[in-house]
C-alpha positions as CSV (number, residue, x, y, z in Angstrom):
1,X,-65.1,27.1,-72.6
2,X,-64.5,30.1,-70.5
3,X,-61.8,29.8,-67.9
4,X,-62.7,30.5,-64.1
5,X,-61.8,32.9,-62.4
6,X,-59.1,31.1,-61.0
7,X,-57.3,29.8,-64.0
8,X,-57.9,33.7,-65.6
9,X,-56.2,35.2,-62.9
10,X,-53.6,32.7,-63.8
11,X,-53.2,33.1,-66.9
12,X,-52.8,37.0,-66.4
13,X,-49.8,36.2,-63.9
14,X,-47.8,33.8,-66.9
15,X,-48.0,37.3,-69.0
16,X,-46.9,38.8,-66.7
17,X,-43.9,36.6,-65.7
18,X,-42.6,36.9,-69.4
19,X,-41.1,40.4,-68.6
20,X,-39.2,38.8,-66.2
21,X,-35.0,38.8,-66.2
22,X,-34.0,35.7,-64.3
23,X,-31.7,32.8,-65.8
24,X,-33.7,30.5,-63.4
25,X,-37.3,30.8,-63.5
26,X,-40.0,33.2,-65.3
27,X,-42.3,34.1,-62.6
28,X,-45.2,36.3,-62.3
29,X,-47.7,37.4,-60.0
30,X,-51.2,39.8,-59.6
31,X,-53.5,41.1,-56.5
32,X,-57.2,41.2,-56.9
33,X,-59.1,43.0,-54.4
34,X,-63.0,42.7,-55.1
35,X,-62.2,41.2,-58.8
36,X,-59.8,44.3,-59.8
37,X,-56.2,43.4,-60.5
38,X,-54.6,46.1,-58.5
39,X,-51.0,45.4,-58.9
40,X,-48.5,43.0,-61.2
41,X,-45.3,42.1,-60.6
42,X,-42.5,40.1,-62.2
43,X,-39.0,38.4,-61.2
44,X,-36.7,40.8,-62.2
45,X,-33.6,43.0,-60.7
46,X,-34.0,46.5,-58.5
47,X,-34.9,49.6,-60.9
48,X,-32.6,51.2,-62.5
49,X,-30.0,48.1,-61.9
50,X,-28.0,45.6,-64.5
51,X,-30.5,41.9,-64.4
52,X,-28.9,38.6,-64.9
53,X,-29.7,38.6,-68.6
54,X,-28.2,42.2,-69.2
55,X,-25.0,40.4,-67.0
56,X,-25.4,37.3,-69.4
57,X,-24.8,35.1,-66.2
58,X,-26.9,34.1,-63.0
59,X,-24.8,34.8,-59.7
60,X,-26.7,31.7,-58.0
61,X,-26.0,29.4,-60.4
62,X,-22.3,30.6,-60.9
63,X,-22.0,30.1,-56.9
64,X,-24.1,26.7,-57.1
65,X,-26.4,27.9,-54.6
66,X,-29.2,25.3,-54.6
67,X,-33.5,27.0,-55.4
68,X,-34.8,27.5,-52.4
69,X,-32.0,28.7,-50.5
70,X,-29.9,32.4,-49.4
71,X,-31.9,34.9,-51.6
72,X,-29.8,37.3,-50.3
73,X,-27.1,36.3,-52.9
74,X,-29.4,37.0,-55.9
75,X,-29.7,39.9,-58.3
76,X,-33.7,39.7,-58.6
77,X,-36.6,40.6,-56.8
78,X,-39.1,37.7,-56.5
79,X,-42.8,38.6,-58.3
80,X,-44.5,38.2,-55.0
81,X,-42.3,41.0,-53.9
82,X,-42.4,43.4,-56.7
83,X,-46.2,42.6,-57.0
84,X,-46.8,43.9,-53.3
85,X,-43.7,47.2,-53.9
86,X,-45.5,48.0,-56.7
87,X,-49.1,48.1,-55.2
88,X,-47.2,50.5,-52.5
89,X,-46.5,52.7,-55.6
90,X,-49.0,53.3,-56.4
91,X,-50.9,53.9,-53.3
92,X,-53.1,50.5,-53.4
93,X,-54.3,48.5,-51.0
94,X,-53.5,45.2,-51.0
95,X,-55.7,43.9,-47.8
96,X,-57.7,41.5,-48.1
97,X,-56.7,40.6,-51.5
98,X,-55.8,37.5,-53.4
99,X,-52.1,36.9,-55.2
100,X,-52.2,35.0,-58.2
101,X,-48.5,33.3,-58.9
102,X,-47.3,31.6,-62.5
103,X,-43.9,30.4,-62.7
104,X,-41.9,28.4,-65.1
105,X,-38.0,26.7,-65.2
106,X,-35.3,28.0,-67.2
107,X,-36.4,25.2,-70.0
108,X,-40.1,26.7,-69.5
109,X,-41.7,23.7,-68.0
110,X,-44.6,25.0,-65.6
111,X,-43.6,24.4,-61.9
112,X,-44.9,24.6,-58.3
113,X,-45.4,28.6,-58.0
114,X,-45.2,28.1,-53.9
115,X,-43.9,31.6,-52.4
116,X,-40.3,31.0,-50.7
117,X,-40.0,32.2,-46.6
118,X,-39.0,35.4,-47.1
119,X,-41.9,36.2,-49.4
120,X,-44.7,34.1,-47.5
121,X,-43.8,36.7,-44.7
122,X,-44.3,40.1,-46.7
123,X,-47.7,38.4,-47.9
124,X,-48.9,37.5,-44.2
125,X,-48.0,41.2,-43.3
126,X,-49.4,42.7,-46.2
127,X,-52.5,41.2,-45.1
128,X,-53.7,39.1,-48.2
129,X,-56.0,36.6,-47.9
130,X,-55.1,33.8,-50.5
131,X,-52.3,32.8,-52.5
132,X,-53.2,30.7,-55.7
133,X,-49.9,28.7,-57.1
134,X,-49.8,27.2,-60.3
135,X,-48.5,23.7,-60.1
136,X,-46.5,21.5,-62.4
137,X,-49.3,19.2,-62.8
138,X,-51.5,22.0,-64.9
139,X,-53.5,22.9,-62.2
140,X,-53.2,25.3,-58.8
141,X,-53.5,25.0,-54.9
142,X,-55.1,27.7,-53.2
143,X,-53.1,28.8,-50.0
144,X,-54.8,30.6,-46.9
145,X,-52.7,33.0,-45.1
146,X,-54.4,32.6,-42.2
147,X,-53.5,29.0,-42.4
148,X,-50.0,30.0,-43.0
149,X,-50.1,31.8,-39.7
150,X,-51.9,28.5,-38.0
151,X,-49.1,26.2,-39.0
152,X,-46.1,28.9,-37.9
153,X,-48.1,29.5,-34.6
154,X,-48.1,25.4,-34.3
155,X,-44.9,24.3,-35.6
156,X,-41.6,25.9,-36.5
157,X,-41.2,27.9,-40.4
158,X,-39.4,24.9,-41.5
159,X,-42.1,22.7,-40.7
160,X,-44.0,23.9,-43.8
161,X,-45.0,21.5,-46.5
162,X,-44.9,23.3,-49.4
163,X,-41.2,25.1,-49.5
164,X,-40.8,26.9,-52.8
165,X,-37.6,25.3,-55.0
166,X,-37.8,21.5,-53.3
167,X,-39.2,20.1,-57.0
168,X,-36.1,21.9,-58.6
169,X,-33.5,21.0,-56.7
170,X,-34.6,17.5,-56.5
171,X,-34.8,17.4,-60.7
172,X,-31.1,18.9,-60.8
173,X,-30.2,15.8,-58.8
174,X,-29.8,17.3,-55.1
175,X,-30.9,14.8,-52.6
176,X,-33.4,16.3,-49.7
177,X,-30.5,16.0,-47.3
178,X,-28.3,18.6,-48.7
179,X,-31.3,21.3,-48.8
């Protein structure tokens, strides 16, 4: 049966996320514009710096720093990020374009591919239109920016339903109150 375009989009974003360098997750991610993949992008550390596996360690989990929470203390890039650098690279536009996002746990187990804050913001500047997510349940959820912008216009960033890391830190035994 041949996949739509969705799920082959999909598909090409797990490849993707196997170059990745991160203890924690495997995470990939693409931009189509007008059904061409224009850039790819995976979790990984800065150019020309030491990753986490190269380290043999994971500074987060070292520091017990919870998913979800103070990227700032965190070797990698997230693909979202690297996918829209990259395009930048190589002189691409992204606007109007759709991200594609696969990511897995450090046991491999397919989770919910939801963009964190920090990278739902670079994709609303960047000007993209959709982000489709993987979820743990085999299947994706197709995100609108400009619903994105709707619900931050609304409400308050924190209001947002679908906050990348809560199915994580909830299966390593955090309790909601402590996120």
């Amino acid at each position: 049966m041949r996949p739509s375009k969705e799920e082959y989009y999909l598909n090409l974003a797990r490849e993707v996320g196997k170059r990745a360098t991160c203890f924690r997750n495997k995470g990939g991610a693409l931009i189509v514009k007008d059904d061409v993949i224009v850039a790819t992008g995976y979790i990984g550390a800065p150019r020309k710096t030491k990753d986490c596996l190269e380290r043999r360690e994971c500074l987060r989990d070292k520091l017990k720093i919870p998913h979800g929470r103070h990227y700032e203390i965190c070797r990698s890039v997230h693909a979202e990020m690297n996918c829209i650098i990259n395009a930048a690279r190589s002189g691409s536009s992204v606007l109007g374009g759709d991200m594609y996002i696969w990511e897995t746990d450090r046991e491999g187990k397919v989770i919910d591919s939801f963009p964190c804050f920090i990278c739902k913001k670079m994709i609303i500047n960047a000007g993209l239109n959709r982000v489709i997510s993987a979820t743990r349940d085999g299947k994706y959820k197709i995100f609108y920016i400009k619903d994105w912008v709707k619900d931050w216009q609304e409400k308050d960033v924190l209001d947002d339903r679908f906050q990348y890391g809560t199915d994580l830190n909830i299966k390593e035994g955090l309790k909601d109150g402590l996120l």
